[in-house]
N, C-alpha and C positions, 0 to 999 in steps of 0.2 A: 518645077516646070520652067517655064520659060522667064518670070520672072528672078529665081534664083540663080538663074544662068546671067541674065542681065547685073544681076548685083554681085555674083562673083568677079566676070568679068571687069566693072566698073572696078570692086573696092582692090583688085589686083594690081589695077595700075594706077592708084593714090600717088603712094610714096614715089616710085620712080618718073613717074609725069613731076612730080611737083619738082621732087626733084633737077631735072633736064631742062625747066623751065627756068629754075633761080642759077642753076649752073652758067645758063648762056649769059649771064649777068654778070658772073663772075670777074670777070678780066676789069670789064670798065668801074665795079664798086672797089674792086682795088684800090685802082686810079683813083677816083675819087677818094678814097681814104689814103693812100700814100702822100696825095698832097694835100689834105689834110693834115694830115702828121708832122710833115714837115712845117707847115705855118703853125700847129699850136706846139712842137719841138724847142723852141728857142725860150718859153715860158717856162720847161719845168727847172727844176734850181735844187740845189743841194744833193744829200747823197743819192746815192743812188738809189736808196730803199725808199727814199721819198720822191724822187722821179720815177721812180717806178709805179709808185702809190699811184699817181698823178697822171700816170701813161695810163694804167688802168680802168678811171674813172673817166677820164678821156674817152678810150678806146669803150667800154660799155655804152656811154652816151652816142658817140659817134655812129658805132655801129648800131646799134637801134635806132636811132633816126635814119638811116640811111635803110638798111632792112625794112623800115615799117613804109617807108617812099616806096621802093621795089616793089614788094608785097603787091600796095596798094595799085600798081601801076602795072602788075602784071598778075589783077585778081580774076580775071578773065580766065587764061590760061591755066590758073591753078585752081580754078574751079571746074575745072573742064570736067572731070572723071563722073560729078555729081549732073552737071548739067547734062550731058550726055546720057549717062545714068533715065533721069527723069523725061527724058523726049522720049526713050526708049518707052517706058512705063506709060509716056500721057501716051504715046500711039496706040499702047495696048491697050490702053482703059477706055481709050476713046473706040476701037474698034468693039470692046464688048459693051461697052455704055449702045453704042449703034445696034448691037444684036438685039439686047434687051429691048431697046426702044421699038426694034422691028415686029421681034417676037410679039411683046406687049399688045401692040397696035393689031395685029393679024389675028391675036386668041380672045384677047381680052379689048379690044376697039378703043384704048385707052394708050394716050402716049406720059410715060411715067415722069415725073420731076428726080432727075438723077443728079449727084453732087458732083459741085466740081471738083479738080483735083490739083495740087500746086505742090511740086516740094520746095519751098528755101532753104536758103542755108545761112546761117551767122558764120563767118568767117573766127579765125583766132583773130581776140582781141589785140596784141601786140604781138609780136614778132616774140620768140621765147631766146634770149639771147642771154650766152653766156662767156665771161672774161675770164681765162686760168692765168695764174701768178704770171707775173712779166720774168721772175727769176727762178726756176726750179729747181736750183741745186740748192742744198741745207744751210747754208753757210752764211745767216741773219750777221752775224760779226761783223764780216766783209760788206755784204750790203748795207750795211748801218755807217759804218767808216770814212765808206769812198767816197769822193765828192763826183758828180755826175759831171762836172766839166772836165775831169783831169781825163775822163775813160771816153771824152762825147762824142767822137767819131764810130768808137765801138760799139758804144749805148745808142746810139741810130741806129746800125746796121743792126743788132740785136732788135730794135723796137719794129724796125721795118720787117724783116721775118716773122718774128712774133705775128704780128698784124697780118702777114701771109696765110699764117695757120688759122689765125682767127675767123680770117673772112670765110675760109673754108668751111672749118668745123661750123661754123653759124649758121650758113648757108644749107649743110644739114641736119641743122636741128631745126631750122622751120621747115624747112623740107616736109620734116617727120611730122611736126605736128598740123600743119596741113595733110597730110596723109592721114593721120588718125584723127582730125577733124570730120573729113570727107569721108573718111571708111565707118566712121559711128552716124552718121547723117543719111548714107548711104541705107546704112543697117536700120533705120529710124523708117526710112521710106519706104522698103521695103516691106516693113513688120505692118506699117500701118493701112 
């Protein structure tokens, strides 16, 4: 009935709400991680597969701190589907909680003690973030070899790209897991 219509509609637009919310984010956590990059840039040393290393472990920390800020700063928005969700359900429990109480009091001369009702929600704990190889082609040899200062103009430009893609892809992986955070919480509230 009307509730399963409520919680379709709700867990329908998880993913893409969450999504469109961290997207409008996008340009400026760049910014914020490109210049980043650039001041922790001039520390890494040696070859490349070891600045790499070192980009990497950067780039994991960086961006989960920065993600789990976001998140936090725009947990409003990305809770929207559920909180929406649950005004819809107290309206309705509240209009039959009112029937009941009418009924009761008109048949039975008795106004009943009826329970309240609240959904929360625990957010994901951290942001789920993930760093793929700073170098994807097979050729450990060559990245073991090189020294990262003879290549360092190129080794930016490749780190700064990378970091392009990163912020992206990352951005829809919490995406996703706030969407299946909220579409199981969703389905929790519903059942109960």
């Amino acid at each position: 009935g009307l509730l399963a219509r409520f919680e379709r509609e709700a867990r329908a637009e998880c993913f893409a709400r969450a999504l469109a919310t961290l997207e409008r984010e996008e340009k400026s956590l760049h910014a914020m991680l490109a210049q980043a990059l650039v001041d922790a840039f001039g520390a890494w040393r040696g070859t490349l597969a070891k600045a790499g290393t070192e980009y990497e472990a950067w780039a994991q920390r960086a961006i989960s701190e920065r993600m789990a800020a976001l998140v936090e700063s725009r947990r409003g928005d990305l809770s929207f589907p559920l909180t929406e969700f649950a005004q819809s359900c107290q309206e309705a429990t509240d209009l039959f909680h009112r029937e009941i109480d009418e009924a009761a009091r008109e048949i039975l001369d008795v106004s009943p003690d009826l329970p309240l009702w609240h959904a929360d929600f625990s957010p994901p704990a951290q942001p789920d973030v993930s760093i793929s190889f700073t170098f994807d082609l097979g050729l450990p040899w060559l990245w073991n070899t090189v020294p990262a200062r003879l290549v360092r103009p190129l080794f930016r430009r490749h780190l700064q790209r990378h970091l392009t893609s990163e912020v992206g892809k990352n951005l829809s992986r919490v995406a996703a897991q706030w969407g299946d955070a909220l579409e199981s919480r969703i389905a929790e509230v519903s059942a109960a």
